[in-house]
TORMI-48360 format. One line per 3 residues: number of its first residue (from 1); for each residue y, x, z of N, C-alpha, C. Coordinates in Angstrom, 2 decimals, m for minus. Layout:
N
NUM> Y:X:Z:Y:X:Z:Y:X:Z; ... .
END
This chain:
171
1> 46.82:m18.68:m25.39:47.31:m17.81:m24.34:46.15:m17.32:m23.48; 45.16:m18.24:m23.06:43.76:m17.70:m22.44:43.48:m16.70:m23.01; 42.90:m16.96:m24.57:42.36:m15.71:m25.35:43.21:m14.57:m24.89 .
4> 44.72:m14.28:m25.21:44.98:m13.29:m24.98:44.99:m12.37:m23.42; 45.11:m13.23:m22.42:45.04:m12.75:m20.91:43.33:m12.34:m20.98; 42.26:m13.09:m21.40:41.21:m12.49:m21.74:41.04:m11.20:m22.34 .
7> 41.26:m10.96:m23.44:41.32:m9.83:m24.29:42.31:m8.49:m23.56; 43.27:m8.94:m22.91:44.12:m7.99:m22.10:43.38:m7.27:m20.81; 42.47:m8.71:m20.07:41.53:m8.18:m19.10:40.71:m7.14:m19.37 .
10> 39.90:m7.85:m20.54:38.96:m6.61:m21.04:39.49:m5.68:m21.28; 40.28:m5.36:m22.09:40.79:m4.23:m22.27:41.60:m3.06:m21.39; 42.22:m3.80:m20.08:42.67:m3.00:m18.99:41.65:m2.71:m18.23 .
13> 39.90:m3.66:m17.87:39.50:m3.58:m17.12:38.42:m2.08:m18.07; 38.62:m2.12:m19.02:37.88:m0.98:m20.07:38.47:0.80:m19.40; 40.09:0.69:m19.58:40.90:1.90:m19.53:40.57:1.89:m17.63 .
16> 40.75:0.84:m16.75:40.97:1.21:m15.45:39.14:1.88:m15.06; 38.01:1.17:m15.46:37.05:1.87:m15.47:36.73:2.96:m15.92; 37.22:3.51:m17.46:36.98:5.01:m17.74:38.04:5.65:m16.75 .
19> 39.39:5.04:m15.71:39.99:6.28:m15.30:39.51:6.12:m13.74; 38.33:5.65:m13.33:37.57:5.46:m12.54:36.37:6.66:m12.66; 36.00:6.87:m14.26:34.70:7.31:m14.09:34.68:8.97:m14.15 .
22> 34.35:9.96:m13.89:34.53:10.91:m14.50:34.22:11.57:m16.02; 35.06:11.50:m16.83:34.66:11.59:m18.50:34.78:12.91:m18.58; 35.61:14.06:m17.82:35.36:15.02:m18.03:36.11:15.52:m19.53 .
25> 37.19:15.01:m19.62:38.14:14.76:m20.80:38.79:16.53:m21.09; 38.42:16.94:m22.37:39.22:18.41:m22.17:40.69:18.13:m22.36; 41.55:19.17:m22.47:42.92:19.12:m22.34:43.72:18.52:m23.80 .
28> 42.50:18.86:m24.97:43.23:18.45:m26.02:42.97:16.49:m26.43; 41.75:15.86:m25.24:41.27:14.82:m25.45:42.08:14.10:m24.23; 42.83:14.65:m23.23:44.12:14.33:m22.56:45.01:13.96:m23.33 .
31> 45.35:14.91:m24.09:46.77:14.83:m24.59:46.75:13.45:m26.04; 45.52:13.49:m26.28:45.42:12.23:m27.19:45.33:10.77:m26.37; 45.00:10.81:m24.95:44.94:9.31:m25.02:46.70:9.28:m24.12 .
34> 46.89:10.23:m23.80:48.75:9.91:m23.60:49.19:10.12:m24.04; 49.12:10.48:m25.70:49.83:10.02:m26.64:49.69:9.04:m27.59; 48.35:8.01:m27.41:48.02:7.01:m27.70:48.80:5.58:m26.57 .
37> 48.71:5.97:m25.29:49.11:5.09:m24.70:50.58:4.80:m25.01; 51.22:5.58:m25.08:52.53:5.73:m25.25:52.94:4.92:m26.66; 52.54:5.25:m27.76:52.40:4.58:m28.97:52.02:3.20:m28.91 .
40> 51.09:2.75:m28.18:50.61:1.38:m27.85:51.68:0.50:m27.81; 52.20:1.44:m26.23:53.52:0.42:m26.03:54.81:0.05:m26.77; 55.06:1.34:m27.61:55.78:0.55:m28.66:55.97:m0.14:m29.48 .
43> 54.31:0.00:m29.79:54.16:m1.29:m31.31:54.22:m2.18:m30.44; 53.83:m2.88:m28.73:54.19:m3.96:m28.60:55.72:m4.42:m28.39; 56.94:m3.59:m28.39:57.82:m3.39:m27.96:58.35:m3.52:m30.03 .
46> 57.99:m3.03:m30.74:58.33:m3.13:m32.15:58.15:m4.65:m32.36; 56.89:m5.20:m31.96:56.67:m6.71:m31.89:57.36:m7.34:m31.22; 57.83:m7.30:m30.02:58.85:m7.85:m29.26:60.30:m8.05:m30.00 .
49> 60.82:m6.46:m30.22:62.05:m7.18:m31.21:62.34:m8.13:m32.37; 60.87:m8.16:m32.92:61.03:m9.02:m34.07:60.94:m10.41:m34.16; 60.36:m10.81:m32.24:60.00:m12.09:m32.45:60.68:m12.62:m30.78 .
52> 61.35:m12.04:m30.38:61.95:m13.18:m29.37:63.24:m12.99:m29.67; 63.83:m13.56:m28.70:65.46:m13.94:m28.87:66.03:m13.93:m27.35; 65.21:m13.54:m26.40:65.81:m13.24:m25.52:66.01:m11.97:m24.62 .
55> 67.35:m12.00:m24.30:68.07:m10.59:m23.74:67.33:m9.75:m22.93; 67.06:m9.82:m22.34:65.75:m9.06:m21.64:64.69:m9.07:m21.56; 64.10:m9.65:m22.39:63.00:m8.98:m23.18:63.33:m7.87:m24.03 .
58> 64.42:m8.58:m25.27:65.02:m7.50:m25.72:65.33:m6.13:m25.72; 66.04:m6.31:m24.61:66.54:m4.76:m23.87:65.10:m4.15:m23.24; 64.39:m4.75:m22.35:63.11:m4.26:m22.08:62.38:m3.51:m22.98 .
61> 62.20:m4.47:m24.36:61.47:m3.65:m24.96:62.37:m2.17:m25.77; 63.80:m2.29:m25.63:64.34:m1.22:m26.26:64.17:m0.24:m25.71; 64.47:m0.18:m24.28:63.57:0.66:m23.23:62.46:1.49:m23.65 .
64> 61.63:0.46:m23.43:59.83:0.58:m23.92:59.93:1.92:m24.92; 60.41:1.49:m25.98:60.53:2.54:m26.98:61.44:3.91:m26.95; 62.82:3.79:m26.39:63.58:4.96:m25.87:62.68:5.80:m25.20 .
67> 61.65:5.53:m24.17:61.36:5.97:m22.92:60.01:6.67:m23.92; 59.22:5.34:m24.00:57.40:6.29:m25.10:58.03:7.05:m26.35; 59.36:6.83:m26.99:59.39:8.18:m27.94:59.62:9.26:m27.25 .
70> 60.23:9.61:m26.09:60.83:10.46:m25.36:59.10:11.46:m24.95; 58.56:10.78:m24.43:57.25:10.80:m23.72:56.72:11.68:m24.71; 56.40:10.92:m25.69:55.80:11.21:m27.06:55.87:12.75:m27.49 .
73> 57.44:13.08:m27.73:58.21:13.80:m28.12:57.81:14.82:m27.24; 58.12:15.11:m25.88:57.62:16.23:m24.66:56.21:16.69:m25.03; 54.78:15.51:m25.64:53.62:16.19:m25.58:53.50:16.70:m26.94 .
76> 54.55:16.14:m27.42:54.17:17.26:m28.87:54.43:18.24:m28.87; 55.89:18.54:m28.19:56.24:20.23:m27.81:55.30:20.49:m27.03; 54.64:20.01:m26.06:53.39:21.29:m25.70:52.70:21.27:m26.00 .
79> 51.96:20.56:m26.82:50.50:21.01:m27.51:50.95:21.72:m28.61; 51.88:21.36:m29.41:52.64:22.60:m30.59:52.56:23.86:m29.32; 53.79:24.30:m28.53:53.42:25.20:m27.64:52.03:25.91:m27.40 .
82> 51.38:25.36:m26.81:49.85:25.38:m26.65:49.21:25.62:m27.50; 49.59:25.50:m28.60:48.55:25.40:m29.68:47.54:24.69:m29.79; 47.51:23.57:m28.91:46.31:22.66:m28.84:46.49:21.40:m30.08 .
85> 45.26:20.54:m30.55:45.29:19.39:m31.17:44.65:18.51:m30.56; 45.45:17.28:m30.07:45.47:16.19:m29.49:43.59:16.08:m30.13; 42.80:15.46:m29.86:41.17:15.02:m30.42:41.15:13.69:m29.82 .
88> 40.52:13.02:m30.66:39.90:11.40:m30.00:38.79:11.34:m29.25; 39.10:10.60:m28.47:37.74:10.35:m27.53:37.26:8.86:m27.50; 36.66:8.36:m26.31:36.15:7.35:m25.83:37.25:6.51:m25.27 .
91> 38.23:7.34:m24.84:39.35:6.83:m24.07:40.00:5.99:m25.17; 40.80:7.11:m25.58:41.95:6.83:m26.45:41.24:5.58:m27.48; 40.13:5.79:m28.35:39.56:4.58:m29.12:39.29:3.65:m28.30 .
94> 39.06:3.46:m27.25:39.29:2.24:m26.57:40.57:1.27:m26.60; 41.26:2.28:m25.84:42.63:2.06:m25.71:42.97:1.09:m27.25; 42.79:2.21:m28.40:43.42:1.25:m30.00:42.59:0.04:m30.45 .
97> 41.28:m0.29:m30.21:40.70:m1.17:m30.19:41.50:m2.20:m29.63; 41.63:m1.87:m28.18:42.07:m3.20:m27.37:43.27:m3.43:m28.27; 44.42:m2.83:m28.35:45.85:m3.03:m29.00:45.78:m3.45:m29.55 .
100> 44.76:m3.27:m31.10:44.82:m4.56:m32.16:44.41:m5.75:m31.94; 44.06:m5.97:m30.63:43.47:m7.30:m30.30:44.82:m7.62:m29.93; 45.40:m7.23:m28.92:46.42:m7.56:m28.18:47.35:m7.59:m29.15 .
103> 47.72:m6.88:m30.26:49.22:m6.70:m31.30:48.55:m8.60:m31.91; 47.27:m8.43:m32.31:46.99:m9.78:m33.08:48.01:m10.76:m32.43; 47.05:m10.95:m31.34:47.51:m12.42:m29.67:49.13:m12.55:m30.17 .
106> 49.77:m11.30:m29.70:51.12:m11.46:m29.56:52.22:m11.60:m31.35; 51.39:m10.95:m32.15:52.02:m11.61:m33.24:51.63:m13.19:m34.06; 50.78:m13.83:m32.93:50.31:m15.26:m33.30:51.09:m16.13:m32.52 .
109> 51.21:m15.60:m31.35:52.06:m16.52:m30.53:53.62:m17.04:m30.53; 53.44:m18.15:m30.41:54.79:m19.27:m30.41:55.90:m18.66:m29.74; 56.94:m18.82:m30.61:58.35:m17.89:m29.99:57.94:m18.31:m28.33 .
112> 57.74:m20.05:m28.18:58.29:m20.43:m26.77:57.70:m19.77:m25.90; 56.55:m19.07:m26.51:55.22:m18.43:m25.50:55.04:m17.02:m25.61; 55.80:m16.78:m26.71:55.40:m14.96:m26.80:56.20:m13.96:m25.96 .
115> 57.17:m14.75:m25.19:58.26:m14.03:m24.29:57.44:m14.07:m23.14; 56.53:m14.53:m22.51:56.04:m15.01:m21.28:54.75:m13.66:m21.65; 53.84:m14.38:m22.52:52.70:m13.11:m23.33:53.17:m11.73:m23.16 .
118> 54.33:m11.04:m23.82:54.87:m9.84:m24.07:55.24:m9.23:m22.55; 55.66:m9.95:m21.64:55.85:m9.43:m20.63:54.98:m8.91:m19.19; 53.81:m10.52:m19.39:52.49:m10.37:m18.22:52.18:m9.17:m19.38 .
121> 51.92:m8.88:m20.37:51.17:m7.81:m20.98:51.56:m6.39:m20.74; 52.78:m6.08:m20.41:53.25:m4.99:m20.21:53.65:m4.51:m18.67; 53.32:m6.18:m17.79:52.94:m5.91:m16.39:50.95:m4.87:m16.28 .
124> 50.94:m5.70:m17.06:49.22:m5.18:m16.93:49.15:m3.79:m17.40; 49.79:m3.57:m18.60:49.18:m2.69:m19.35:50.16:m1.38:m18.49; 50.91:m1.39:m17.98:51.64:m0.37:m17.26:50.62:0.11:m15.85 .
127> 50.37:m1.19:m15.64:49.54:m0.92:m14.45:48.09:m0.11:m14.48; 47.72:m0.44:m15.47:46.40:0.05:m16.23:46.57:1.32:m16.62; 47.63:2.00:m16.84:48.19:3.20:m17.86:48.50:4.23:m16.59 .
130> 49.75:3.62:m15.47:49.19:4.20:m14.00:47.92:4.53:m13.51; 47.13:3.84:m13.72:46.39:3.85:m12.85:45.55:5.49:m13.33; 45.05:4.93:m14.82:44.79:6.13:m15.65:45.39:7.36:m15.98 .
133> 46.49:7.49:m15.62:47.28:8.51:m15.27:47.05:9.32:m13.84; 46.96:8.45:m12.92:47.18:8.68:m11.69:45.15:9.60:m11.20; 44.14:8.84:m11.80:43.01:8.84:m11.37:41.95:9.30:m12.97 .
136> 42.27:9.45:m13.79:41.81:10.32:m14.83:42.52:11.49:m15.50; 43.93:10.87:m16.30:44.44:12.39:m16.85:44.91:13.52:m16.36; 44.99:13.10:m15.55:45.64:14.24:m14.21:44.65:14.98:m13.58 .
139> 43.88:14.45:m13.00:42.41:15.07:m12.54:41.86:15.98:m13.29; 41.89:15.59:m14.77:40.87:16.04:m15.68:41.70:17.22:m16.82; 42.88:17.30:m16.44:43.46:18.22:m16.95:43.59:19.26:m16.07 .
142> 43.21:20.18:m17.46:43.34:22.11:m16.76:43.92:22.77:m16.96; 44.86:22.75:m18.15:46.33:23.26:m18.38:47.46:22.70:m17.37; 47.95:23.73:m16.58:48.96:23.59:m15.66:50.49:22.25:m16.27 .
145> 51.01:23.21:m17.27:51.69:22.65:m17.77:51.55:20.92:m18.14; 50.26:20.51:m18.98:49.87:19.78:m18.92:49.74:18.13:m17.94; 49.29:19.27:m17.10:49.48:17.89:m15.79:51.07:17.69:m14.93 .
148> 51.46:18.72:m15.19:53.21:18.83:m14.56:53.62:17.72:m15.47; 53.73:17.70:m17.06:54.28:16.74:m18.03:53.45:15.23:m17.66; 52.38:15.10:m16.97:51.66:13.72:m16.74:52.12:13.44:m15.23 .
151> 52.44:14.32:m14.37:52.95:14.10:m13.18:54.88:13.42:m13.55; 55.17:14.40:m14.09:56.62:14.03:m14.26:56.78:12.39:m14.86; 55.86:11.94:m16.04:55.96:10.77:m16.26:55.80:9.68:m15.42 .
154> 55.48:9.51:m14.65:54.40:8.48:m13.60:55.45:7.84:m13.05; 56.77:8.60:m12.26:58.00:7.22:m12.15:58.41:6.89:m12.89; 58.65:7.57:m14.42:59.19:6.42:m15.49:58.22:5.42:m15.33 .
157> 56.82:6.02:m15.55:55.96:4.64:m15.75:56.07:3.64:m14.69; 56.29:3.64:m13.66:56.59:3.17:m12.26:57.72:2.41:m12.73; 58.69:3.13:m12.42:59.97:2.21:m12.90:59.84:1.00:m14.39 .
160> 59.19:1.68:m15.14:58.44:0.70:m16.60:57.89:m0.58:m15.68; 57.16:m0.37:m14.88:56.53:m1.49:m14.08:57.56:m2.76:m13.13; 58.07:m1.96:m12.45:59.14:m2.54:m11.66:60.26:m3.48:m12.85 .
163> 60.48:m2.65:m13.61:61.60:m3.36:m14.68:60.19:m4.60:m14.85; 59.33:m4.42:m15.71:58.40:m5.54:m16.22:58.07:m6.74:m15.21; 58.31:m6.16:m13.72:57.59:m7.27:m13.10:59.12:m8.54:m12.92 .
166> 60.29:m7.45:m12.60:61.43:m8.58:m12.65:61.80:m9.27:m13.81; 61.41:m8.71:m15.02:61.52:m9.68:m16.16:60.77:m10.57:m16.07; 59.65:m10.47:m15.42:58.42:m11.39:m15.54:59.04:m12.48:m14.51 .
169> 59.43:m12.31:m13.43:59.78:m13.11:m12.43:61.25:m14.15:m13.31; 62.02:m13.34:m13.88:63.16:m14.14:m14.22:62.30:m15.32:m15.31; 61.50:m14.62:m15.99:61.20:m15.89:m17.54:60.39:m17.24:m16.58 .
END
């Protein structure tokens, strides 16, 4: 469980520093790391259904996934719109790096422990994803439209948080 709160640090303290730094991200290297983030959270949320047994986690993570396909779904209609193609950056490969560390942790861990894991993880990683929302993709986007669709998300993600922290409190 260390290892993984380790590996989670690094990896949030990775995304909260690039949305600290100015990267100077164009609109089509936006639209790839929020549509990477979004994806993240479901494979941990795909992992979640397969390995706990309890109800709210459960439902949490069904959430998780209703909400990032939804997400998902909006930036594809505008970059289709746009005509833009999502590109990889520094960000976004960060971002998938960390995940396979983190998908590892959480598909190793003990039913009794992976409900406790799955949840501080999606306290963090929401918070981390805010933050980078709030203080990189938004900033650094220059398509209008663009940042309206990253503004509009930010209370789901908010509310994503709030739900995560009372699950966290109940386990």
């Amino acid at each position: 469980m260390k290892t993984l709160v380790c590996t989670l640090f690094f990896g949030l303290t990775c995304l909260i520093s690039f949305a600290q730094q100015k990267n100077e991200l164009s609109d089509p290297e936006v639209a790839s790391v929020a549509v990477v983030a979004n994806q993240i959270d479901i494979n941990y949320a795909e992992i979640a259904l397969k390995k706990s047994k309890n109800k709210k986690i459960l439902e949490f993570a069904n959430r998780m996934i209703t909400d990032h396909n939804a997400v998902i779904q909006q930036a594809v209609d505008l970059v289709t719109r746009l005509s833009v193609t999502p590109k990889d950056n520094a960000v976004s490969k960060s971002l998938l790096e960390n995940a396979e560390k983190t998908k590892k942790k959480l598909r190793q861990a003990k039913t009794k422990e992976f409900d406790k894991l799955y949840i501080d993880n999606e306290v963090e990683y929401h918070k981390a994803v805010i933050a980078a929302v709030k203080n990189l993709l938004i900033p650094e986007s220059d398509n209008n439209e663009l940042k309206e669709l990253l503004e509009a998300v930010l209370p789901a993600l908010e509310a994503h948080l709030g739900h995560a922290e009372m699950v966290q409190k109940q386990l």
